[in-house]
N, C-alpha and C positions, 0 to 999 in steps of 0.2 A: 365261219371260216372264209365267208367271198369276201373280208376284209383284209385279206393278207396282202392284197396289191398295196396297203398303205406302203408298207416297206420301200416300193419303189417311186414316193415325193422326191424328187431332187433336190440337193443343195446345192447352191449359186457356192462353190469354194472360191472365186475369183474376186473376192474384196480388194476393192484395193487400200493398203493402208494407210490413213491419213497421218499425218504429225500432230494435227488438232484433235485427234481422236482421241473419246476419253479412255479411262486409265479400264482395264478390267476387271470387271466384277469380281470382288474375291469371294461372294456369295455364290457365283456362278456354276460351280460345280453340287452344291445343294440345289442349285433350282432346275439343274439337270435332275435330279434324284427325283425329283417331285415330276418333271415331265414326265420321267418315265415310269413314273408308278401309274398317272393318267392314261400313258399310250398302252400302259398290260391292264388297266380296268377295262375300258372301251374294247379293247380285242378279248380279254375273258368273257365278256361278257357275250359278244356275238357268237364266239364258239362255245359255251356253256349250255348257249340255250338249247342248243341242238341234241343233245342224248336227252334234254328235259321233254323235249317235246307230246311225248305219250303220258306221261307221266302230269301232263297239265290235261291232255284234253280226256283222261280218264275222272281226273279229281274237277274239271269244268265244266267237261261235257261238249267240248270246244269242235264244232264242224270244222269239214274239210278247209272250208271258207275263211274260217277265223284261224287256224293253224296257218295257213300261206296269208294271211293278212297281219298275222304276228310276226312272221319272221323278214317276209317283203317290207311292211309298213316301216320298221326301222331303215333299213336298205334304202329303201325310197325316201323317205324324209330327209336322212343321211346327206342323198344326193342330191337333192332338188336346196338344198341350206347352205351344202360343201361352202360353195366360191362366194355367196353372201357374206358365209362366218368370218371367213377371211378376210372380207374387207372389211367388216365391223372392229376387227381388232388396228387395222391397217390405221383408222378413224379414230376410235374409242379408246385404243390403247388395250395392248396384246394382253398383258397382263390382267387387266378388267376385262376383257371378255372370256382369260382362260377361268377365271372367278367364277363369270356367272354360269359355263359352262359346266363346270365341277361338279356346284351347286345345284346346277338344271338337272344334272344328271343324278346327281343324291337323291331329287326330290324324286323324279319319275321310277328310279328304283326300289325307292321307298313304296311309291303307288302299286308297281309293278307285284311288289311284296304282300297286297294287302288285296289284292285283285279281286272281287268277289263272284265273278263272271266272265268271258272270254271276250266279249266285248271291253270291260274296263282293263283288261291285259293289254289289247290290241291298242288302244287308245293310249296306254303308259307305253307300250312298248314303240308309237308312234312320238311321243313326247323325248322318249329316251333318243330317239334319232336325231330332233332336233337340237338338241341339248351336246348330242356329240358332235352334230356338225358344225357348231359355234366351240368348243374345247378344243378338237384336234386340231383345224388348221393353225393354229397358236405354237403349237407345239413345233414344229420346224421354222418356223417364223421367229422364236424367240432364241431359240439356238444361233439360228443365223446372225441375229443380231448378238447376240452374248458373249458368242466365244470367236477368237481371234481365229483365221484363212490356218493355221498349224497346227489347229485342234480339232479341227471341223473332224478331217478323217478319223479321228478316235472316237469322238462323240457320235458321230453315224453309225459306227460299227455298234455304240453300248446301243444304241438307239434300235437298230436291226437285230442285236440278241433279244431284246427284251421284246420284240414283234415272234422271232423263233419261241422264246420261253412261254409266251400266249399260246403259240397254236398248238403247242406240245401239251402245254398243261389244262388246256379251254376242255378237251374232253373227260379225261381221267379226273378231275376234279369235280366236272360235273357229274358224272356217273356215283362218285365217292360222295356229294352232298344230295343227290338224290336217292341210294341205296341206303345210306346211314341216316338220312335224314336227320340231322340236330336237333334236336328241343320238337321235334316231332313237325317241323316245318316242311319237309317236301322238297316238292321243286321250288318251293318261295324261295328256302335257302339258298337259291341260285343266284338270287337279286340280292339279300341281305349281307350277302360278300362284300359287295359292292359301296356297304352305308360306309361300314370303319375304314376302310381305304379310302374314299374317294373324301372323308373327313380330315384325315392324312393327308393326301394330297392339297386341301383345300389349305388348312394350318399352314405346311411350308413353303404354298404358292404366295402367301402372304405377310409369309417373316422372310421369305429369302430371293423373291422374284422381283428383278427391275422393272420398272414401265417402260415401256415404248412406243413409237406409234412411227407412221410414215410421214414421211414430207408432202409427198407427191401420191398419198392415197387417191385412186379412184372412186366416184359418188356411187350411190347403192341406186341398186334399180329395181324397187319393188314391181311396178310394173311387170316388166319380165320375168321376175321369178314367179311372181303368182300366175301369170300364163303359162309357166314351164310345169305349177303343180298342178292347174287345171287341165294341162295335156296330157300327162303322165298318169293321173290318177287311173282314170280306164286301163290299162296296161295290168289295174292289180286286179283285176275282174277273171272270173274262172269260172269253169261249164256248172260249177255245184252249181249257181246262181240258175239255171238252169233261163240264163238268157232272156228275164224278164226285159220288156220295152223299154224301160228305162237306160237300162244297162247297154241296149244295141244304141239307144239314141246319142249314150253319155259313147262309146266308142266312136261311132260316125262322128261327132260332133269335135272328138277331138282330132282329128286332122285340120279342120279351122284354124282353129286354135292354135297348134303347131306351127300353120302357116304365118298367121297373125303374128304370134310369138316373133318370127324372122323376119317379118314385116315390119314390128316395131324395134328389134336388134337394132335393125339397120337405120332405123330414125336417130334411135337413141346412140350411135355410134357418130351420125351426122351432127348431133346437136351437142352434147358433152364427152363424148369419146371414152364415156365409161358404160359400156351394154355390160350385160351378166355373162352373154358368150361375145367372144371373138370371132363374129363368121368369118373373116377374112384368111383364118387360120385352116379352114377347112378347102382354101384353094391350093394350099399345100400337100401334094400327093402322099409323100409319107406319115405327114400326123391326120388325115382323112381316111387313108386305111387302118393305119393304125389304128384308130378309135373304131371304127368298122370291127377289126380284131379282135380289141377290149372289150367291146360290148358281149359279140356272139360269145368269147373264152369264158368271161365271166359270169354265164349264166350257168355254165357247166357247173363248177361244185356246188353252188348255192342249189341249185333242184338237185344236185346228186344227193348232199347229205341229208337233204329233207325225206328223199324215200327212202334214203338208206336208212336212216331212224326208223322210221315206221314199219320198215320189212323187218328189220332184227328183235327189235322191239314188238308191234306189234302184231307182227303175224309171226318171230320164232318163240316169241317168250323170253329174248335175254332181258337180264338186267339191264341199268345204265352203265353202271359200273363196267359189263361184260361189251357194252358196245364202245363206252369211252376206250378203253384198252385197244381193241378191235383197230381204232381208229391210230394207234402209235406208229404206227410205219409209216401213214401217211405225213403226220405229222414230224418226225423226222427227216423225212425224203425232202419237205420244201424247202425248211431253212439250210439245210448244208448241201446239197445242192445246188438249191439259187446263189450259195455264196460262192461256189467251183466254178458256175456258169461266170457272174459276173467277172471272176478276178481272174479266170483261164480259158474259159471254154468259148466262151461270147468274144471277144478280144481276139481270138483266134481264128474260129469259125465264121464268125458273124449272122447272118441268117441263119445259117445251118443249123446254127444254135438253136435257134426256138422250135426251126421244122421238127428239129429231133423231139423237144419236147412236148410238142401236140400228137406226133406217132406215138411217143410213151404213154401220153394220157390217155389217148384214143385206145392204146393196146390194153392199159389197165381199166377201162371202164368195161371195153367188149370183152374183157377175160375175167373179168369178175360177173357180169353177165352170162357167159359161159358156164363157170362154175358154180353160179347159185341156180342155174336151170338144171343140172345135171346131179347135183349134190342135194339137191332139193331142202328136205329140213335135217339132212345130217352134216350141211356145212358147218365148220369151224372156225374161230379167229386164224387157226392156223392154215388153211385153203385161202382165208380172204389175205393174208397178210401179204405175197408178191404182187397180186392186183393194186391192194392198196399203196406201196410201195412204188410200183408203176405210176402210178397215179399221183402220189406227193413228188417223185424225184423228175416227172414231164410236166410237171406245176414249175417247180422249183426252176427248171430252163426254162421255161414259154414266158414265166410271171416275171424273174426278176431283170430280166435285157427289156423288156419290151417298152419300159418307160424311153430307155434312150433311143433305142430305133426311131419312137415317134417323136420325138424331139428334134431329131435330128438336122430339120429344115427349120427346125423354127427358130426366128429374131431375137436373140438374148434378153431385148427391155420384154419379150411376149412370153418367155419362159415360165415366168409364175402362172398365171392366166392357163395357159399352156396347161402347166401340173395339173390346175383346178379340175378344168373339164376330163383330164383321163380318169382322174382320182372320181369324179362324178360319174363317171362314163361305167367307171366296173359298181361305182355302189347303184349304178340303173342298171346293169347286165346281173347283177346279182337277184333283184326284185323280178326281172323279168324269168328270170332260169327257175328261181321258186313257183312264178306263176304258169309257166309252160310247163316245165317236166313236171311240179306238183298237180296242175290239171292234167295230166296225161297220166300222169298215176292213181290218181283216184278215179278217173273214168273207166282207167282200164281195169281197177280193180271192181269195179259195178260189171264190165262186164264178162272176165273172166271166172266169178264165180259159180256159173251156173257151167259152164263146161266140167270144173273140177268137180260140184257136187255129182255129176253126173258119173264121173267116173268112180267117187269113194260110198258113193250110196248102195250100189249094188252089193259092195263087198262086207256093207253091215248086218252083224249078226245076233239074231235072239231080238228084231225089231217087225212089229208089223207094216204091214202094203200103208196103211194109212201113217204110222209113226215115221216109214221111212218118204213120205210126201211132205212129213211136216218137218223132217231134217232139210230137205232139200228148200223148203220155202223160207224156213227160220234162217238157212247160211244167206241165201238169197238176198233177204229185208236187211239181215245184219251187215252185210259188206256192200248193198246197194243205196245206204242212206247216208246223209253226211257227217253226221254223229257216229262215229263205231262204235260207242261205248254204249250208248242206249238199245236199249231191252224192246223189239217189237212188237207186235203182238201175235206173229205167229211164233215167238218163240216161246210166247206167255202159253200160249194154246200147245204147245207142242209138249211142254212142262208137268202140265195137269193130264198130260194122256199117257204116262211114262211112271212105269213101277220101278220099286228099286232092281229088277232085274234086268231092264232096259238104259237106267239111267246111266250107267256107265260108258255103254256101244253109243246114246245118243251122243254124250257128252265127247268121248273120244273122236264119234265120226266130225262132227261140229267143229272140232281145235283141226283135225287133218284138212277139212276141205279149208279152214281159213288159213294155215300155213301153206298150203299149195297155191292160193289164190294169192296169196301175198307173196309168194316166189315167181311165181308167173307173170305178175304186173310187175314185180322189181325186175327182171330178167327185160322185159318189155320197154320199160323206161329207158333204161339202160342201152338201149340201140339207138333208140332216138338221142340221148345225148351224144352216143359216139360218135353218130351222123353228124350232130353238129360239132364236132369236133376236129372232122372230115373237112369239112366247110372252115373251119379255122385255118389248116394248113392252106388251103387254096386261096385265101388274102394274103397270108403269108407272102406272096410270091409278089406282091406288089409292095412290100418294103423295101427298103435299100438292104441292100447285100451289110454293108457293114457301117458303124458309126464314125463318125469324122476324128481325124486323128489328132491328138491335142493340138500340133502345132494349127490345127486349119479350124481349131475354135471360135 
């Protein structure tokens, strides 16, 4: 779901119209139909995975490690490729790179599908990143170019439904092919969606797509980018790892690097005037907060849905199916919302507009918070659904203005450029939000376990002094290790000391203390995001009040 900022790329509407300009693609409205069948694969697929998520690392075995490295590593590759892919098509011709894109993306779905372990997922699902950050920037690039300045605003609109129709359908779909499971695939079937469409796709990007390329493309600067992945990497690192040497050294070491990285921008800005960032952009007070803004907002839902999965899932016992649903309000609240914001609210208000929206999100993270500490394991879809709601409809304001506030100062020929980095900026705040609140949610569920066994142990009945010491050690090991799903050995020994007339009370006490631990770390989590959500609205205040009004464009 931390892809929904695509929606807000801009479109340059201001062409101006040549008399030598060729005639228009009469194809051009088929080769929309194929764009947008691209832009709802890449976004089903990022919201799918997420009600998958238990349901992989039960049937993999998959540590806390490799779950926030599945879902970051795309995010992260995403970002660190974004403004590259871009220019590859800028050079190579849009159309040949949205091909191999397609294609890249077939393939690693395909792997994705055939996974035999949590490493070879992470690895396809890092492939899958790259593969869509050469596909999508294509996709508003070729629009721009295809259709005439009195189209543009119809084709943006199909363009932003079919971003709404992903995030609506990403969960409920995935809950329905992981509950029903097809042909007895699983959660594979989450990727195998993805073969016949993105073949689709591939077909009428090929009978009915023009070439193009730029004039005045800027040169690629591998350099920089491979400094940008060797800074970022450390950033996916998390307490599981339990902070071996390497790991502190590979963090330290990237601040260098960082530096280095801005050190050679600025050569590479001196010498061909094509860097991968624009630093000179970040002298700009409003797109410097701004992206300040993007980063911290966007780390929010990417670590909310991660624990929100896993507390519904794995600590209440629902379905997928029960938690995609779950998810409906939220997913209603962004798209029509963000579109009141844009075309009324934003326009009118201006800031106020997004303030509102970060109090909303902030209210709906700490009220759902509230309600899953006090509801404990009798909460329902319908308890969650105003939180949720809260929470898509203060998306829906904060997400869809925020591209133009930060724009706002910026040089028309630096616009594209511009888009790149924000559009980078939330797929980095998304890998970070998975690695912060998913590290603070499994630490804290290591260490909230033992207070709740303490409290549900005493109240178990028809168990011995010694049976009930190996309840408390067995929930212990089970929610203190990085695998949930594996079987410890005090749970093996706790197993062989249990008649059938105990095994019930053990097995009862054992689900109670790991749903209580799993409400208690989600409640936990859940403050620390609102906090930083707190910290969102206080940048806020260093944007401009309102965006420039057409005639002063």
């Amino acid at each position: 779901m931390s892809e929904a900022g695509q929606a807000e790329r801009p479109v340059q509407t201001g062409r101006p119209v040549s008399p030598d300009a060729p005639a228009p693609d009469p194809r051009r409205w088929l080769a929309l139909t194929v764009l947008l069948v691209a832009t709802f694969m890449d976004l089903l697929d990022v919201n799918i995975v997420t009600v998958a998520i238990p349901s992989i690392q039960q049937d993999l075995g998959a540590s806390a490690v490799a779950l926030q490295a599945m879902t970051a590593g795309y995010t992260l590759s995403f970002a660190v490729i974004l403004i590259t892919g871009g220019r590859l098509g800028d050079i190579f011709g849009r159309k040949r790179m949205f091909l191999t894109g397609v294609a890249g993306f077939i393939a690693a779905s395909a792997l994705c599908t055939v996974a035999q372990n949590s490493e070879m997922l992470v690895g396809s699902r890092i492939l899958q990143g790259f593969a869509a950050a050469i596909m999508v920037p294509q996709v508003l690039a070729i629009i721009h170019v295809t259709f005439a300045p009195q189209e543009i605003g119809r084709v943006v609109s199909l363009y932003a439904g079919m971003i709404g129709l992903a995030i609506v359908a990403g969960p409920i779909l995935g809950g329905v092919l992981v509950d029903w499971s097809p042909l007895g695939l699983g959660w594979r079937s989450i990727f195998v969606v993805n073969l016949p469409v993105g073949l689709a796709a591939l077909a009428g990007a090929w009978a009915w797509m023009r070439e193009s390329k730029s004039p005045h493309a800027m040169r690629l600067d591998p350099v920089g980018m491979v400094l940008a992945i060797i800074g970022l990497l450390p950033l996916m690192l998390g307490r599981e790892l339990d902070w071996p040497v390497w790991s502190v050294v590979s963090l330290v070491a990237a601040v260098p690097v960082i530096v280095l990285f801005v050190c050679y921008e600025r050569h590479k800005t001196r010498k061909d005037g094509s860097p991968l960032v624009i630093l000179s952009l970040f002298k700009v007070r409003a797109f410097g907060a701004g992206i300040g803004t993007q980063l911290l907002f966007s780390c929010v839902p990417a670590g909310f849905f991660l624990s929100w999965t896993l507390y519904l899932q794995g600590g209440l016992g629902w379905s997928a199916l029960h938690t995609g649903l779950t998810a409906i309000p939220f997913s209603l609240g962004v798209p029509i919302v963000g579109t009141i914001a844009v075309r009324t609210l934003f326009p009118r208000y201006g800031r106020y507009c997004l303030m509102a929206g970060s109090l909303m999100m902030t209210a709906g993270v700490a009220s759902y918070a509230w309600v899953a500490q006090h509801l404990g394991t009798g909460i329902t879809s319908w308890h969650a659904a105003p939180s949720m709601l809260l929470l898509g409809s203060g998306m829906g304001l904060l997400m869809a203005p925020l591209t133009g506030l930060i724009l706002r100062e910026v040089k028309p020929q630096e616009a594209g450029a511009a888009s790149g980095i924000i559009n980078a900026t939330g797929q980095l705040g998304a890998a970070l939000g998975v690695a912060v609140i998913g590290g603070i949610f499994f630490s804290a569920l290591a260490g909230n376990v033992g207070a709740q066994a303490d409290r549900v142990v005493p109240t178990v009945q028809a168990v011995s002094v010694q049976q009930a010491d190996g309840i408390r050690a067995c929930a212990t090991d089970s929610l203190g290790q990085d695998d949930l799903t594996a079987v410890p050995a005090s749970c093996t020994a706790l197993a062989a000391t249990s008649d059938r007339g105990s095994q019930d009370a053990i097995g009862g006490a054992l689900d109670e203390i790991r749903a209580r631990t799993f409400v208690a770390t989600y409640s936990e989590a859940l403050y620390w995001a609102a906090g930083g959500l707190a910290v969102v609205t206080c940048l806020l205040f260093l944007l401009p009040h309102r965006p420039h009004r057409p005639a002063e464009a």
